[in-house]
C-alpha angles and dihedrals in degrees: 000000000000115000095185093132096058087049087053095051093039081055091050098226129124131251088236083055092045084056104056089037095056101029092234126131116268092237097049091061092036080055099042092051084052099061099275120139125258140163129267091237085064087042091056091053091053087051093051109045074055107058091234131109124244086252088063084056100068133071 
């Protein structure tokens, strides 16, 4: 299971921050945090925007 919220928040930066740095829709993200499927490649992007590996984004 994703934890990408709780790395956000850890973070401290908004979901509306997390979209225009990755270029992803705002949506997309609100839905993948909540369980919804996504590549690796846009898990990658997430990882990356902050500063964690994929690793950090699962439980």
């Amino acid at each position: 299971m994703l934890c990408i919220k709780k790395v956000r928040e850890e973070k401290g930066v908004s979901l509306y921050w997390l979209a225009k740095t990755t270029g992803l829709a705002y949506r997309n993200l609100w839905d993948i945090e909540r369980g919804a499927d996504c590549k690796v490649s846009t898990l990658t992007i997430i990882a990356k925007a902050l500063n964690v590996s994929i690793q950090k984004l699962f439980k």
